[in-house]
N, C-alpha and C positions, 0 to 999 in steps of 0.2 A: 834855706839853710843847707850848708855842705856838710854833710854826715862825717864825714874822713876830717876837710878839716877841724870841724867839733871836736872828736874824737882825740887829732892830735892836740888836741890846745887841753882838753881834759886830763892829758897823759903826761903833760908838761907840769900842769898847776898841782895835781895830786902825787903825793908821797905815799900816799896808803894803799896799795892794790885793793885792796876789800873796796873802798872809798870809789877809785876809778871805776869798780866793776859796775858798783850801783848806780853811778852818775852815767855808766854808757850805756845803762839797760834801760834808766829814764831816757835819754836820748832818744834809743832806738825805738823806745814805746811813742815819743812824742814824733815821731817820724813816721813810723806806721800809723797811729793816728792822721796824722794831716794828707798823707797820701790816700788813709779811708775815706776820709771827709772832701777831697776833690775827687774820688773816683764812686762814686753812691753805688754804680753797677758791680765796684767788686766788693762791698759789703753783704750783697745778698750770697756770692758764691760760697762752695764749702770752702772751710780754711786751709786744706792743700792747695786747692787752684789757686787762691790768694795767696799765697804764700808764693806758687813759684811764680805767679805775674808781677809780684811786688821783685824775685829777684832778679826776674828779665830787666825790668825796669832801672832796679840797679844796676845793671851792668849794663846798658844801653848808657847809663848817665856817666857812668866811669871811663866806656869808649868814647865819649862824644859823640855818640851815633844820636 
């Protein structure tokens, strides 16, 4: 799944900002989810170090690197 494009297609369909906010914070939950669930080693880390490996990662995928 492309988080961005989701995101826009979310922001297109929805009229309601309340509405959009919740449907992208599902998103972003089911995103972090799925990234927990193929990485098991950064499940055990504290949730800082998880947090910023998950935003390397994001921006790794936004470069194309």
């Amino acid at each position: 799944m492309n988080y961005r494009e989701e995101a826009r297609r979310l922001l297109r369909e929805s009229d309601d900002p309340h509405q959009w906010r919740a449907r992208l914070l599902a998103l972003r939950a089911r995103e972090w989810s799925e990234r927990m669930s193929a990485a098991p080693e950064l499940a055990a880390r504290p949730p800082f170090v998880r947090d910023w490996l998950l935003w390397q990662a994001r921006v790794k995928d936004a470069d194309g690197r």
